[in-house]
Every structure is written in structure tokens, then in C-alpha cells.
VOLOKE-855574 format. One record per atom (N, C-alpha, C, O): residue in one letter; x, y, z. Coordinates in pm, whole numbers, plus 50000, padded with zeros to 5 digits. Layout:
N
aXYZ...
# end
This chain:
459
x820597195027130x820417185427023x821777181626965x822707189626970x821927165826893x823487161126862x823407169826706x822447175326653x824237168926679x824807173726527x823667168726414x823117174026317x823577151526500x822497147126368x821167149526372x820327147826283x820987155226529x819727157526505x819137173026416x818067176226364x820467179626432x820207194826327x820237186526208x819457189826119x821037175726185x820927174126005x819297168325975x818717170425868x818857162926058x817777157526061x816407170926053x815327171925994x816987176826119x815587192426136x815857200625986x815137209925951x816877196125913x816947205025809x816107201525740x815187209325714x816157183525665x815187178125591x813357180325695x812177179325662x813527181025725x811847188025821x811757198725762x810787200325689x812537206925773x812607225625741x812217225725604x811277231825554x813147217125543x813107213525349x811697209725346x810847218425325x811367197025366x810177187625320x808857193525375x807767191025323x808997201725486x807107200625569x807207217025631x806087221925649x807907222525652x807897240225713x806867242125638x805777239025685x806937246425535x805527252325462x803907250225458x802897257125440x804317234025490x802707232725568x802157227225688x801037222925717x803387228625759x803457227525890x801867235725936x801217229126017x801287247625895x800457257325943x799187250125958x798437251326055x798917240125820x797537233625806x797547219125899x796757211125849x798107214825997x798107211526104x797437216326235x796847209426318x797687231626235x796707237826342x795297233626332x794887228626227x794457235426441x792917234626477x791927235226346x792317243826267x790877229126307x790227233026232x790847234526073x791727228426013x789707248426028x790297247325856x790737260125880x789947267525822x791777267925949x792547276625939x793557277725924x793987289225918x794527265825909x795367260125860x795957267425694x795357266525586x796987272625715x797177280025560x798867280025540x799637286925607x799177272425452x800517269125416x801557280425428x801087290725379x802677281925470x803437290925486x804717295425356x804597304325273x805887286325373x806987287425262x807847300925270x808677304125356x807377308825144x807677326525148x806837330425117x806277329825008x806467337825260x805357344825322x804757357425191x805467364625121x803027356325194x802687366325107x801547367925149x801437363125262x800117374825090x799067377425168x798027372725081x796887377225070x798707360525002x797687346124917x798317339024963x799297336124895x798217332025096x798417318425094x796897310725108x795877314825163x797167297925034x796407295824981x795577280725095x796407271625109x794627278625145x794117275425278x794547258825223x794807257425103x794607247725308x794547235925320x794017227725234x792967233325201x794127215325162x792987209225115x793287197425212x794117194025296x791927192125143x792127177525209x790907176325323x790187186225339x790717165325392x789827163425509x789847157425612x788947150025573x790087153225724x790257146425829x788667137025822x787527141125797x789047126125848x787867118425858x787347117626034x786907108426103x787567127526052x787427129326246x785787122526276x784657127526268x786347107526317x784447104726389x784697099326576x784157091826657x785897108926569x786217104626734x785027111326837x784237120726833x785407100226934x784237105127049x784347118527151x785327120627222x782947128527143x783467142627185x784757142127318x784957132327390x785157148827322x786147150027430x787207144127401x787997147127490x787747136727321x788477129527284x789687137927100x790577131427044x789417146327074x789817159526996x789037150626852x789497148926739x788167147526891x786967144426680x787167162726636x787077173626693x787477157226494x787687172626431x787527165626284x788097156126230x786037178626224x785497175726110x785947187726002x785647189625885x786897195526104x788037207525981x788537199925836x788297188225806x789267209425758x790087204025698x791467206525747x791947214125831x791897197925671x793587196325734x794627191925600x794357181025549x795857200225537x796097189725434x797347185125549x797637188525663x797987173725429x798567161025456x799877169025559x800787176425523x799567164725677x800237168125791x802017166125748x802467158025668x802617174125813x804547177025797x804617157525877x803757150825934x805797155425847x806247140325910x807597140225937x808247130125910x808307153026002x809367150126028x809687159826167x809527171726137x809937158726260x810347171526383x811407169126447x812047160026394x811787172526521x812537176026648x811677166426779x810617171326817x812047155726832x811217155126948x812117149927067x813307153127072x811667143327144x812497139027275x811797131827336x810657134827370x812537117127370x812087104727397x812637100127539x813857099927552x811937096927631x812537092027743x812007080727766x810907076127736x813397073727856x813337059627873x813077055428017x813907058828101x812057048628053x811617043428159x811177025328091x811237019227985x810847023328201x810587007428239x809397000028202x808847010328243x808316991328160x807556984528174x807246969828192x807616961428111x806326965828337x806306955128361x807416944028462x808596946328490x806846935528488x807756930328605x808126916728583x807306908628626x809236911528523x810576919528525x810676934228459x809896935828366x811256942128481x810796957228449x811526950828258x812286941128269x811346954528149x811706959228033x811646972627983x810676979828004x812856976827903x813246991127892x812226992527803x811876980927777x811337002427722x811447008727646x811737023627647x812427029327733x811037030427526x811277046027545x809977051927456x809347046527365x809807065727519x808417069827479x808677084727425x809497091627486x808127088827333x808217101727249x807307115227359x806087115527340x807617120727416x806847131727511x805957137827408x806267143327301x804287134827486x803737146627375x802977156827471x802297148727533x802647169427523x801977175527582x800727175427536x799867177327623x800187173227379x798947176127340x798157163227298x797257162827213x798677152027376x797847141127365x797297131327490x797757132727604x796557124127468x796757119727627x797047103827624x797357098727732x796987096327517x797067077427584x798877076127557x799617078027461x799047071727698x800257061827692x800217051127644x799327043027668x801577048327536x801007035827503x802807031327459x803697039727475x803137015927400x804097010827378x803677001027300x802616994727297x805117000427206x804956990427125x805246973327143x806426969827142x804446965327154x803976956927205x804166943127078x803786945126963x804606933427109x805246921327050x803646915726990x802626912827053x803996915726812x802946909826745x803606905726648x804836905926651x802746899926514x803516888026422x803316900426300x804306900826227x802286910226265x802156913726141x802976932326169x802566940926090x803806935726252x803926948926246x805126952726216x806076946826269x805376964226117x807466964526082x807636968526176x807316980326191x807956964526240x809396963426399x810386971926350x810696980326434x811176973126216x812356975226165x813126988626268x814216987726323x812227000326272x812267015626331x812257013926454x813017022326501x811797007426537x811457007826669x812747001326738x813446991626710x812737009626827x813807008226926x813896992626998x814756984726960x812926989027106x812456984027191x810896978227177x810106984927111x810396964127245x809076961427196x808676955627403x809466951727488x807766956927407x807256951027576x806416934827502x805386934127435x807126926427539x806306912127573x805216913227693x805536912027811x804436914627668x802896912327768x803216900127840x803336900927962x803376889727785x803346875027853x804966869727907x805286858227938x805536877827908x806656880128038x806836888428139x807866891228201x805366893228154x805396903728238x804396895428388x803436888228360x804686897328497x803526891328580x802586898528654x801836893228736x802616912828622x801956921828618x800866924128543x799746925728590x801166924328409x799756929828285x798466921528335x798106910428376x798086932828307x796586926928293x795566939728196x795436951928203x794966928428107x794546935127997x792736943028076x791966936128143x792516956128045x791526963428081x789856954628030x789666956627910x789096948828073x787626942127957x787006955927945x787016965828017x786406952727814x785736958727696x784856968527806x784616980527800x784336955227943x782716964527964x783216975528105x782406980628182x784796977628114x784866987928242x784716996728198x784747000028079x784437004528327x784287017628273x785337029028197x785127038828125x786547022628250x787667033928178x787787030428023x788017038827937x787587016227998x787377011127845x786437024727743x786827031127645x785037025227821x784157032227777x783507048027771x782667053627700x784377052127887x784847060727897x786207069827816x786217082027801x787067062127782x788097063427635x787467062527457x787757069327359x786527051427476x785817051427319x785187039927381x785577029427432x783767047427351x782557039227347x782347029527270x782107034327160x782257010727261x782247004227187x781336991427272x781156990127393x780946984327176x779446972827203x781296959227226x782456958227187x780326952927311x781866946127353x780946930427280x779726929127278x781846921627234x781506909427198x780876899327336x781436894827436x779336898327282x779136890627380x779316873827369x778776865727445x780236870727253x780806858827291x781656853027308x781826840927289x782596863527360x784036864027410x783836863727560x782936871327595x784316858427639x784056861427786x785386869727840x786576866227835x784706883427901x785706892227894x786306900627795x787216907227844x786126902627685x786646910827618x787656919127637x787726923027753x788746924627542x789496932127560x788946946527518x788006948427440x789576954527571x789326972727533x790096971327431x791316970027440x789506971527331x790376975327151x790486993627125x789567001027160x791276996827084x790917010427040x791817010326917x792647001426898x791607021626827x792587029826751x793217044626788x792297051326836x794177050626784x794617061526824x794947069026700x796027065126656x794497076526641x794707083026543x795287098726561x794457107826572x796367101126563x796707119526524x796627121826425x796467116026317x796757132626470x795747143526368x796327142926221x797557143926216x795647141526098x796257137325948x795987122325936x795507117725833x796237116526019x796027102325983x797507094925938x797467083125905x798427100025938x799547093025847x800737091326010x801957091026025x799827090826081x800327079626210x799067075826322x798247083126378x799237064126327x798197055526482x798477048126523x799537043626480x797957042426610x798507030026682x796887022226718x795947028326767x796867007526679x796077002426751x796526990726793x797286982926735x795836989626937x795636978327004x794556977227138x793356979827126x795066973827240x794286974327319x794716980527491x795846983127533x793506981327560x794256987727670x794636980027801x793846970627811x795436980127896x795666972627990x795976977528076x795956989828068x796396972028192x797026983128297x798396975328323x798336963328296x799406979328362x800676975928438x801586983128514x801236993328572x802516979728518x803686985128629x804306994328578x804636990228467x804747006728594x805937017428514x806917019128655x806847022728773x808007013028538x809107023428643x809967034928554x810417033828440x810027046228648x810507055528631x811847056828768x811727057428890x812917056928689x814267056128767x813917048428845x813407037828808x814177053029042x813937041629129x812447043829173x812237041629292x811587047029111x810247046629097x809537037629067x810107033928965x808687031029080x807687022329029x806297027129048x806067029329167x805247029628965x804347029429030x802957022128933x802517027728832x802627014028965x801357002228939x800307005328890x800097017428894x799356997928832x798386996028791x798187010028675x797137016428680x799277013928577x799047027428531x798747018628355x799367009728297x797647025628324x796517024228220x797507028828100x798087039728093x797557020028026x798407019927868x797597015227803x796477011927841x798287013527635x797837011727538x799237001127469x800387003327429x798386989327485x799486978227415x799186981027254x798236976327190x800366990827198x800026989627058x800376974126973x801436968126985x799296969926891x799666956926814x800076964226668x801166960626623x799386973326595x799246976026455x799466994426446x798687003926459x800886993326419x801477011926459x801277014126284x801687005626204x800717024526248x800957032926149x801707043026137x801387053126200x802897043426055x803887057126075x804907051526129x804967040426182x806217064326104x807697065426137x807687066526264x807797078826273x807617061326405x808307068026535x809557072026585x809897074626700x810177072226475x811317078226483x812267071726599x812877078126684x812237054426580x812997044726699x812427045226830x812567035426904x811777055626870x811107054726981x809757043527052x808767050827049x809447033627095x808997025327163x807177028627167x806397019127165x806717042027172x805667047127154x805557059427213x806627065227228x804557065127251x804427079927306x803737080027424x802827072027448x804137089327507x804557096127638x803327106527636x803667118027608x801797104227664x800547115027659x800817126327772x800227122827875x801277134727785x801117145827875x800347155827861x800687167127897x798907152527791x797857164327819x796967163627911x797177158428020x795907168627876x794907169528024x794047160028054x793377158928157x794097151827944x793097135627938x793007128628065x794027129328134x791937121228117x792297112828200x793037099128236x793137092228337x793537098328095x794397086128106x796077090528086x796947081828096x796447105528056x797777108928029x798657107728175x798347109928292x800087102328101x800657103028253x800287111028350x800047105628458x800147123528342x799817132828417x799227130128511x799627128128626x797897129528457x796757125628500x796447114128615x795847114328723x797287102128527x797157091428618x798067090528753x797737084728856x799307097728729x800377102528866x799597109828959x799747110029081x798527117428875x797627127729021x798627138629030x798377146629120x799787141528954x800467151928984x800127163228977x799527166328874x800267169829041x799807190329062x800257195528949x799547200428861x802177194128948x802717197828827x803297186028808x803367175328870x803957193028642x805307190328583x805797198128529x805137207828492x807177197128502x807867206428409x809067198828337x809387187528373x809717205428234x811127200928150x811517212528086x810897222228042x812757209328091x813907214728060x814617206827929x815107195827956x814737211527788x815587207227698x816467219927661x816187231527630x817587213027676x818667220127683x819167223927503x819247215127417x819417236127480x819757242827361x820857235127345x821507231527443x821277230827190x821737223327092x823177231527144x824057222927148x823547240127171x824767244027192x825467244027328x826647247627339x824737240027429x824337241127504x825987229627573x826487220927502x826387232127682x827527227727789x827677222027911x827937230028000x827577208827947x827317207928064x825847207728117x825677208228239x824797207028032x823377209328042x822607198328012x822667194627895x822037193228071x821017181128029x819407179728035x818777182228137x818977176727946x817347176427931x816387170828017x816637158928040x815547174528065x815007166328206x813707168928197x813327180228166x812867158928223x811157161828300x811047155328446x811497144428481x810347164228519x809737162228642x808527161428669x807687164728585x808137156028810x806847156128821x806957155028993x807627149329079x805687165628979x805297167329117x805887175029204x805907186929173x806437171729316x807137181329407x808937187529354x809517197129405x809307181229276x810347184129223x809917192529085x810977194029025x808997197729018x808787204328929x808467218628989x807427224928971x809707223029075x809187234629135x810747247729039x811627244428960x810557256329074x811637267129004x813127265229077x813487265029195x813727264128963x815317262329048x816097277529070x817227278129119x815387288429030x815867301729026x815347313129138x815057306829239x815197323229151x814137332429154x814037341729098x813647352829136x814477337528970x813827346728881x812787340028797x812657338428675x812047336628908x810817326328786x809337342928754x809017353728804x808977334528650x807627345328620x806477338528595x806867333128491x805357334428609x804517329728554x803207336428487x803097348228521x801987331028383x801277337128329x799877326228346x800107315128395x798587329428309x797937318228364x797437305528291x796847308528187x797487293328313x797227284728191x795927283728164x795277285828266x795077280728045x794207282827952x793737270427896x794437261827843x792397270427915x792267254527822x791547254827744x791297266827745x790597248227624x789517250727568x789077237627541x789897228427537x787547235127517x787217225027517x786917222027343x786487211227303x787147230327278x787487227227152x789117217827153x789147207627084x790067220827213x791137213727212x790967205527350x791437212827438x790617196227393x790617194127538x791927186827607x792037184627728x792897183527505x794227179727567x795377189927565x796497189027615x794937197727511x796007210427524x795957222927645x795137229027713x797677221927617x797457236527693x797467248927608x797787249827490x797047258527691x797017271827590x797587283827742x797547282727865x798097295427638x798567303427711x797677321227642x797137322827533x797857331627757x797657341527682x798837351427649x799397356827744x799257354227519x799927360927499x799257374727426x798447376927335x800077382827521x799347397827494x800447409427377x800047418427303x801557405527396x802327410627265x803267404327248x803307392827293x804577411027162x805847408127125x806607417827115x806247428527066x807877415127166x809057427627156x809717425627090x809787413727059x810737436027017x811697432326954x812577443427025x812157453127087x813897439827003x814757445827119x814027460127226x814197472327235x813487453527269x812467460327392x811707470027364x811327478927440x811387468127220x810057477227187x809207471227115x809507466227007x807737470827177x806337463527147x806487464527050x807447471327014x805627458526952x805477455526814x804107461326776x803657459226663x803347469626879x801967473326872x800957464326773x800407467926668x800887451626839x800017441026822x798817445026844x798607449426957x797857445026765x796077448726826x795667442026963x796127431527008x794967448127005x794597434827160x793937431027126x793017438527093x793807419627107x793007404227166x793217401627002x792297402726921x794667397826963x795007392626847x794817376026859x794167369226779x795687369727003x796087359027023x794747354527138x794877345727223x793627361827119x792377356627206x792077342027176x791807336827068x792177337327278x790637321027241x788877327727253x788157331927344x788767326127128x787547333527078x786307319927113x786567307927114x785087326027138x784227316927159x783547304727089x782777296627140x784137305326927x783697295726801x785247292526792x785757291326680x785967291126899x787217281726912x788387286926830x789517282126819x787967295926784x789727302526675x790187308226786x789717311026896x791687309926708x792457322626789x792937312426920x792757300226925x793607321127025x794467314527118x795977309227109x796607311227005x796627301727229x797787303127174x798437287827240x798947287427352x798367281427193x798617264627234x800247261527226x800917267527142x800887251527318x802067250227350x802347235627302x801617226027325x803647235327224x803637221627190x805077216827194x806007223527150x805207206227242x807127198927244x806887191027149x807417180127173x806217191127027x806397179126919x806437185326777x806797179826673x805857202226801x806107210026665x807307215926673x807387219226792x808687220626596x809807226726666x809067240126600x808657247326691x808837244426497x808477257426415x807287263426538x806467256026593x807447280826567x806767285826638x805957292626499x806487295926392x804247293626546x803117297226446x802877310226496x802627310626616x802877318726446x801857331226509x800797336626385x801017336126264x799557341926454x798717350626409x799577357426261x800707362526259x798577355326143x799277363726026x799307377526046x800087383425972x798847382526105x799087398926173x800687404826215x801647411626178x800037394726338x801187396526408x802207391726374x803167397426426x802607379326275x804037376426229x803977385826111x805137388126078x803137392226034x803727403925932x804527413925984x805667416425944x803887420526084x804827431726181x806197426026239x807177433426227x806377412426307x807497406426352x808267411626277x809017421226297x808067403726161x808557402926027x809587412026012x810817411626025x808187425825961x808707434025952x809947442926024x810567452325974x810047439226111x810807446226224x811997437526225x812977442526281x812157426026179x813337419026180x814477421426104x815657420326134x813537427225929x813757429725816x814577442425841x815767444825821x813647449225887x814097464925935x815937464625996x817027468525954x815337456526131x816627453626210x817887449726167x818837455926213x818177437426060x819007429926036x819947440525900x821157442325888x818747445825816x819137453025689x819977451325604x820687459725549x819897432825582x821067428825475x819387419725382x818217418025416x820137416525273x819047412225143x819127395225192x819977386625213x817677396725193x816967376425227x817347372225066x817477379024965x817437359025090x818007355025008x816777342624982x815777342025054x816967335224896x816077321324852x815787317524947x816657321725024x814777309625026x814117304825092x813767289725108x813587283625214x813717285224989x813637273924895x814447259424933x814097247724916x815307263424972x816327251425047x815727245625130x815497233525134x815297256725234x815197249625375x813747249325430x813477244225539x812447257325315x811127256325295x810617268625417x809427270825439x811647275325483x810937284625574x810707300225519x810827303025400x810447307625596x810047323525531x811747334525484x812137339525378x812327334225633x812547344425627x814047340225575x813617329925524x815017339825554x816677330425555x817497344825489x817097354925431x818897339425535x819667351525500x820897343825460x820397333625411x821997342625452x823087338225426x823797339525590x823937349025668x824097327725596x824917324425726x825997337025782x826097343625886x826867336225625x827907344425653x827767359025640x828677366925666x826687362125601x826437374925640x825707381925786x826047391725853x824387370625803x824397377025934x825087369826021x824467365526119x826547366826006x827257366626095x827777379326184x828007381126303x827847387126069x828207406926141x827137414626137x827217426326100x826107409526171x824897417226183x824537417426303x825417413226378x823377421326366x823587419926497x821727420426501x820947429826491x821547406826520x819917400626505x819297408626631x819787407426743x817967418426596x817117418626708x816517409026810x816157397326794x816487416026906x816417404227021x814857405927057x814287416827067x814197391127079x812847389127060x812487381827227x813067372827289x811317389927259x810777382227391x809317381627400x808757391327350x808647373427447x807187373127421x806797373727558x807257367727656x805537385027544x805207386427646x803917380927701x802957380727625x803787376927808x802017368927801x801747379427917x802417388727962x800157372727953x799467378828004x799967376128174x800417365828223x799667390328243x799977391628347x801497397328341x802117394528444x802217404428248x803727410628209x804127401828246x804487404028362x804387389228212x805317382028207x806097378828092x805547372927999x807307381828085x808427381027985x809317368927967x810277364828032x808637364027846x809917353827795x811177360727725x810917361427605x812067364527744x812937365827614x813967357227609x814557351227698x814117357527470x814797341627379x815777345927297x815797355527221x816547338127320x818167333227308x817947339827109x816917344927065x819097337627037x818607340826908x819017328526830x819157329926709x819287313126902x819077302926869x817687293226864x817397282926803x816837303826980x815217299026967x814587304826871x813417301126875x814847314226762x814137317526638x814837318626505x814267321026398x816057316826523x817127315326405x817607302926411x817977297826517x817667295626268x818287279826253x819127280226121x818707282326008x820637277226167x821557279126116x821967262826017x822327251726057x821737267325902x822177252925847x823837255725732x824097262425632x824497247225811x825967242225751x826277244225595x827027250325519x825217235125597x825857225825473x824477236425347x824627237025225x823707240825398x823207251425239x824027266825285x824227275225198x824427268925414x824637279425409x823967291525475x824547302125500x821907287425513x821567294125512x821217295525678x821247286525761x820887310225700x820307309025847x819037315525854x818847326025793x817927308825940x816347311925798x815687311526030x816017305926134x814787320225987x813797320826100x813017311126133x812347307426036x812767304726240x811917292326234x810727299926329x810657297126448x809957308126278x808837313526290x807927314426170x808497318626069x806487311126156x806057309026036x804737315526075x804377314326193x803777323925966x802317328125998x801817315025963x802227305925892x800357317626068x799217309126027x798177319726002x798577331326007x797167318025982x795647324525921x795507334126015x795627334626137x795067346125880x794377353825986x793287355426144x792157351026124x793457359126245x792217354426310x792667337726352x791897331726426x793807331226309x793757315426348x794807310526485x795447317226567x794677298826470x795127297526633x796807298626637x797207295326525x797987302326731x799457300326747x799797292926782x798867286326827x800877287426798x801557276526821x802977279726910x803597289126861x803357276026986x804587280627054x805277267827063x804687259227128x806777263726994x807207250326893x808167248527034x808197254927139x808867237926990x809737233727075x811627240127088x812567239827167x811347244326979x812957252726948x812277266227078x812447264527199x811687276227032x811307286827123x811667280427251x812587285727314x811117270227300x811297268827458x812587260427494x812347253627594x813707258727451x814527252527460x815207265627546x815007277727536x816127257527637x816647267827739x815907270127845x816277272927959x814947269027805x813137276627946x812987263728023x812377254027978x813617264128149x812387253028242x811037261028245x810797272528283x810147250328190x808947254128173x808197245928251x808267233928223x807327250128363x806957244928477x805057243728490x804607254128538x804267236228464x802957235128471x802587232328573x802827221128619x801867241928643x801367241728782x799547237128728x798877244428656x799127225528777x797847223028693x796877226628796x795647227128789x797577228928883x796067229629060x796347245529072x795567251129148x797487255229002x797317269229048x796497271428882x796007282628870x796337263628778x796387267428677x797037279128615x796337288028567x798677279828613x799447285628607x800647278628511x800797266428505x801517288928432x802657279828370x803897292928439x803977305228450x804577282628466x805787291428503x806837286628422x806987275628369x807747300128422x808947299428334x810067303928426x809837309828532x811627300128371x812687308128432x814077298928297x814107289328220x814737307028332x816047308928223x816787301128321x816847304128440x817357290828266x818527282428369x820307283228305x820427276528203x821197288128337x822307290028329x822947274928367x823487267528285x822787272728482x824037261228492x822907252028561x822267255528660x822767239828492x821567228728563x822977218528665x824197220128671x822117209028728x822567196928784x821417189628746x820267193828739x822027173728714x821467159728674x820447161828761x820637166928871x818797156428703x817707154728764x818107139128858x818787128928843x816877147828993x817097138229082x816277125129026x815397126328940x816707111129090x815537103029066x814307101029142x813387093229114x814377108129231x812857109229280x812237121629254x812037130429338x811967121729137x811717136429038x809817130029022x808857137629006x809737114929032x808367113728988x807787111429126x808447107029220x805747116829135x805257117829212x804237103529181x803977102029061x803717094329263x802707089329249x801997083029373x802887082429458x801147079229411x800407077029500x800567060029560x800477054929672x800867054429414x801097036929436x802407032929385x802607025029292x803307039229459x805037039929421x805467027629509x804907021129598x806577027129454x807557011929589x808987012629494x809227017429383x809657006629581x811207009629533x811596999229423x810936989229395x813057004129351x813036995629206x814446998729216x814727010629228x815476989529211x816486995729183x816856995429015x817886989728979x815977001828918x815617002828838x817007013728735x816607024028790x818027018328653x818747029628594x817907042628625x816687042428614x818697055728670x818367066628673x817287070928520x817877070328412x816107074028520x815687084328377x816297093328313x816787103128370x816377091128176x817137101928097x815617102727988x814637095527974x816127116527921x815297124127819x816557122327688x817647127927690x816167115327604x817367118127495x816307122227371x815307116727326x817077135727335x817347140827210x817387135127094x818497131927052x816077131827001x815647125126900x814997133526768x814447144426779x815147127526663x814087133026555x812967122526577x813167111726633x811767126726528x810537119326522x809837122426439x809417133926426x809487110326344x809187115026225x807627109626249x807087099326209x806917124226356x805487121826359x805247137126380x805347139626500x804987147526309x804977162226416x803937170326427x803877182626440x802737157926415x801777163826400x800337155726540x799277149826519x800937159026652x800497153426757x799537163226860x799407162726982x798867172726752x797747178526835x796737174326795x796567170226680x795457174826928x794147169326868x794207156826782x794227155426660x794237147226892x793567134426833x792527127926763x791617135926738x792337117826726x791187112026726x791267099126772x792317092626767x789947093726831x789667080026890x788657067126842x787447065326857x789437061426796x788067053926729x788007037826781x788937031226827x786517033526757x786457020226829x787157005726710x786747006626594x787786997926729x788196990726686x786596979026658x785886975026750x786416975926517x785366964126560x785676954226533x784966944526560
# end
């Protein structure tokens, strides 16, 4: 990440860490700040009347965080190809871009796609099946042809996008590949943080993923300190391990979340001694709590209030200098920069199921800020019994590799990368483009609350 994007994660840390928690699944959601054993649960309500399968959620939720860490990559749409760029989300599924209209502030946005310079688009009608199959809606029968209208709502409501759906051309580097199902946004609600629109990489049938037919993918964002290292996503035959020291654990889905992934994690270490976590803390329980979901759009990692009390504790233990105010930067744990500078931070690795070992850098759970001084844990509890979150700081450094046909996630630690190839993307209806190589650039996005959607019909 550039310099500005840490100045940027501070005001996140300040303004939304604390209730970053009531974002998770449902009404288990329980504000964080400095941690105690009254925190006090969510208010508020999601007006969730999305169609099942599509993440409708009638929890409460209060007013979702609006500021993160995210990462936007730039590919092509339409023929003549036009640049935009798309915000990566793993826990959503419609691709979509922001799309040339008369009533929308443009001001934030990077890039816009003209439809009617394209000789490709072609807008999806109301009565196909993928229209209705996305959100069920009565199509005007005195329109001939109708368009697929939708709304896209994440989760909180204080970002969406509506418009309609179409299909066109994507190029990716010297990739092209056709007829791939978007969402021409006309009417965006919310900050996108300059980015063009968002990049769906969950399990939906319309997320890139999905529509590439790819087995896997994986990415690599390279730690903020990081040399010679560059941020990358792949797909398909190139999303394979560049090491052998890869490990994998098995991936997890639930149909309470149906665009997410989930992982099982069975404990936590701190310099290589368990934390004697209860078993089946981080279970996906059968009335949908609990479990442990992966996200590149939250940077703050969530755990079980259990299990982050003991963390906690053991950090406290470890470090043995006095926490200091908290208050600056809105997270739990913070110490003074310059003190644990001569301390010597326990070293943390998470272990999932099947002994597979992550362990993490002490830039994936410590965030060092300049200018207050402070250096504060970016690990936060959620509810007892409630679901985890594994943020985007934690996996920075990790090529993290989704095998979707072994249902498997693999990991490995990369030391020295080389520039992703451009035939990194897989698709079935590809043709050549001499199109700029793909890059992933390093952005704030002021949306960070991109799990579990909702879908609603436009009338």
C-alpha cells in the first residue's frame, strides 16, 4: 500500500473500527472500540426483501463502517475496448460499471463506459432467463423487449448501484473474452472510492468467476512495505502455487451466506503455543452462526469474542508494556509506537483445519500510525458464538489460491514475486487484443461493507 493509502486506513481505524463488527451476518454484530464484556449489540435494521439466494437478510445491522483498504483493477470494456477499473470483491457476485447517464455525481469516479460506442453491448430483455433468474420481476408488457432493471444493494444500504443488465466484451490484458453478463450502473449510491464499479468474485452465477468457468483463482497483495513486489490476481491455470511450500485447508460454503467463502479454523498460536481455543469455537453451526468467512474488502480481522479475549490476553502477557488510549485510532488494543519499538511482539499464526499453518508477518496484525504515534492491533472481537472474519491486512503477503473444483483454499508465503503473466485469465470465448498488460492498484474504498447482498427488482 502507498503512504496515502495508510493515511487513508487511519481515518477508517478512527471513524468505523468499532463498528466494523455489526456488519457481520445477521444480529450478531456487536460494536468493538475498547474491548469489554458489555458490548452493546447493533441497532438499526436492514430492510433485506432480496430474492432467496441472492444474500436477503432480515438481521439487524447498525450503520455499516464506509471507509477500507481495497484494490481495484483495470481491465477493458467493449469494442472499441474503454478502460475502466473495478473494486475486487470476493463476497459478492454482479459485475458491474459505471455507465454514462445525465442525473449521477460522476465527480469520484475514475472512468465511465459509453454503451452506444460500443458495437458489442447488447442490453439482456426483462423476459430471459438470466434476467429472472438474478431478481424476479413482471417485465412491461408495453415496451417491446424490455430491459433487465435491477438494484444492487450491500449490505447497510449506504451503497448500490442501479441499472440494468447487458452482456459485452471484457478485456483482460491480451485477453478478451465476450458475451460476459454486467451490470450497466445508471444511479450509484455511495463513495467508490474513484473506482469505475466492482469486480463480483463470489460463488454467484453471474460473478467473474463464475462466468470465466474458472476452476481457480488466486491474488497476491503485496505488504505496504513490501520491495520489488507487486499485487496480482489470476485465473485459471495460472492460479497454481509458485512455491512448494504451499498448504491447503478445505473451502466451506453456507447457504445462509451463498456468495462467500468460508474456511475452518481450528485454533491460534501465539509464538508456537496454542491458545487452547474450545473446539468447534469457529464452527458453521446449523441456524447459520459461527464459521469463518474471508474477505478482501474488510482490512480489520474479526474473531469469536472467546477466542479474541485469550488472543488478547496472551499478547498483553507477551508485549508487557502499558496500552495506552485507544481512542485515536477507534481499535482495541494500541501501545505507543516508540515503545513497542524494543519490545519484541508475539508471533501469531492461524491454524485451520487439516494443520494447516498460516503464520503472519507482525505487519498483518499490528498498524503503525505516524502521525498519532500509535501502534494498535487490527484484530477486533465479534459476538459471542458469532461469525469471523479474516480482513485483508491478515492476508497481505499470502498468495491465496481458490481451488473451487478441489473445494480447497491454498496458501504459501512468497519472498521474491515476478510481474503476472498476461495470460493469467482463463475463458472459454477468448480471442486476441492487443489490449495494456492488467494491473491491481492499491486503493482506499470508501465502501467496506461488501458481504451479503441484497437484490431488488427495479419497477
Amino acid at each position: 500500500m502507498t503512504p496515502r493509502t495508510k493515511q487513508q486506513l487511519k481515518q477508517f481505524f478512527k471513524n468505523h473500527a468499532s463498528d466494523m463488527a455489526d456488519l457481520l451476518p445477521g444480529d450478531q454484530g456487536q460494536g468493538g472500540g475498547s474491548y469489554n464484556d458489555q458490548n452493546e449489540p447493533g441497532v438499526g435494521s436492514s430492510n433485506g426483501q432480496g430474492k432467496p439466494g441472492h444474500g436477503s437478510n432480515d438481521g439487524q445491522s447498525q450503520a455499516p463502517a464506509t471507509n477500507a483498504g481495497m484494490y481495484f483493477y483495470s481491465y477493458s470494456v467493449g469494442t472499441p475496448a474503454q478502460s475502466v477499473s473495478g473494486a475486487l470483491d470476493i463476497s459478492s457476485e454482479l459485475v458491474w460499471t459505471q455507465c454514462s447517464c445525465t442525473t449521477c455525481d460522476v465527480t469520484t469516479l475514475a472512468t465511465l463506459f459509453y454503451p452506444t460506442l460500443s458495437t458489442t453491448m447488447a442490453e439482456l430483455p426483462c423476459t430471459s432467463s438470466t434476467c429472472q433468474d438474478f431478481v424476479t420481476q413482471t417485465c412491461s408488457a408495453s415496451i417491446s423487449d424490455p430491459e433487465c432493471t435491477y438494484t444492487y444493494m450491500y449490505r447497510g444500504g449506504v451503497a448500490n448501484t442501479t441499472g440494468y443488465l447487458a452482456t459485452e466484451a471484457f478485456t483482460f490484458g491480451a485477453t478478451v473474452v465476450d458475451d460476459v453478463v454486467f451490470g450497466c450502473g445508471l444511479d450509484n449510491v455511495g463513495d467508490f472510492g474513484g473506482a469505475s464499479g466492482v469486480i463480483g468474485l463470489g460463488r454467484g452465477p453471474l460473478s467473474l468467476v463464475s462466468q470465466l468457468q474458472a476452476e481457480r483463482f488466486s491474488y497476491y497483495f503485496a505488504p505496504d512495505d513490501s520491495v520489488g513486489t507487486e499485487s496480482f490476481i489470476h485465473f485459471g491455470d495460472d492460479a497454481t502455487p509458485k512455491t512448494s511450500h504451499v498448504l491447503s485447508t478445505p473451502l466451506l460454503a453456507s447457504s445462509d451466506y451463498p456468495n462467500a467463502y468460508l474456511v475452518g479454523l481450528s485454533g491460534i498460536q501465539v509464538d508456537g503455543k496454542d491458545l487452547g481455543i474450545p473446539q468447534g469455537t469457529f464452527d458453521l453451526r446449523k441456524n447459520g452462526s459461527g464459521g469463518v468467512v474471508l474477505s478482501i474488502t474488510i482490512p480489520v480481522t474479526f474473531l469469536e469474542e472467546r477466542a479474541y479475549k485469550l488472543l488478547r490476553q496472551a499478547l498483553v502477557s507477551g508485549i508487557r508494556l502499558p496500552t495506552v488510549n485507544s481512542a485515536a485510532l477507534g481499535l482495541d488494543l494500541c501501545y505507543t509506537s516508540q515503545s513497542l519499538a524494543t519490545a519484541k511482539i508475539p508471533a501469531i499464526a492461524l491454524v485451520f483445519d487439516g494443520n494447516a499453518v498460516m503464520e503472519l508477518e507482525v505487519g498483518n496484525y499490528f498498524y503503525m500510525d505516524a502521525s498519532s504515534g500509535l501502534e494498535c492491533l487490527t484484530i477486533m472481537p465479534s459476538s459471542a458464538g458469532g461469525v469471523s472474519l479474516l480482513g485483508s491486512l491478515v492476508q497481505a503477503g499470502t498468495h491465496m489460491i481458490y481451488d473451487l473444483h478441489g473445494s480447497k483454499l491454498a496458501f504459501e508465503s512468497l519472498e521474491q514475486l515476478s510481474p503476472p503473466s498476461n495470460s493469467s485469465q482463463i475463458a472459454s470465448r477468448q480471442r486476441s487484443s492487443s489490449a495494456p498488460p492488467p494491473q491491481i492498484l492499491p486503493a482506499v474504498m470508501l465502501v467496506a461493507h461488501f458481504l451479503w447482498v441484497v437484490v431488488y427488482m427495479v419497477l
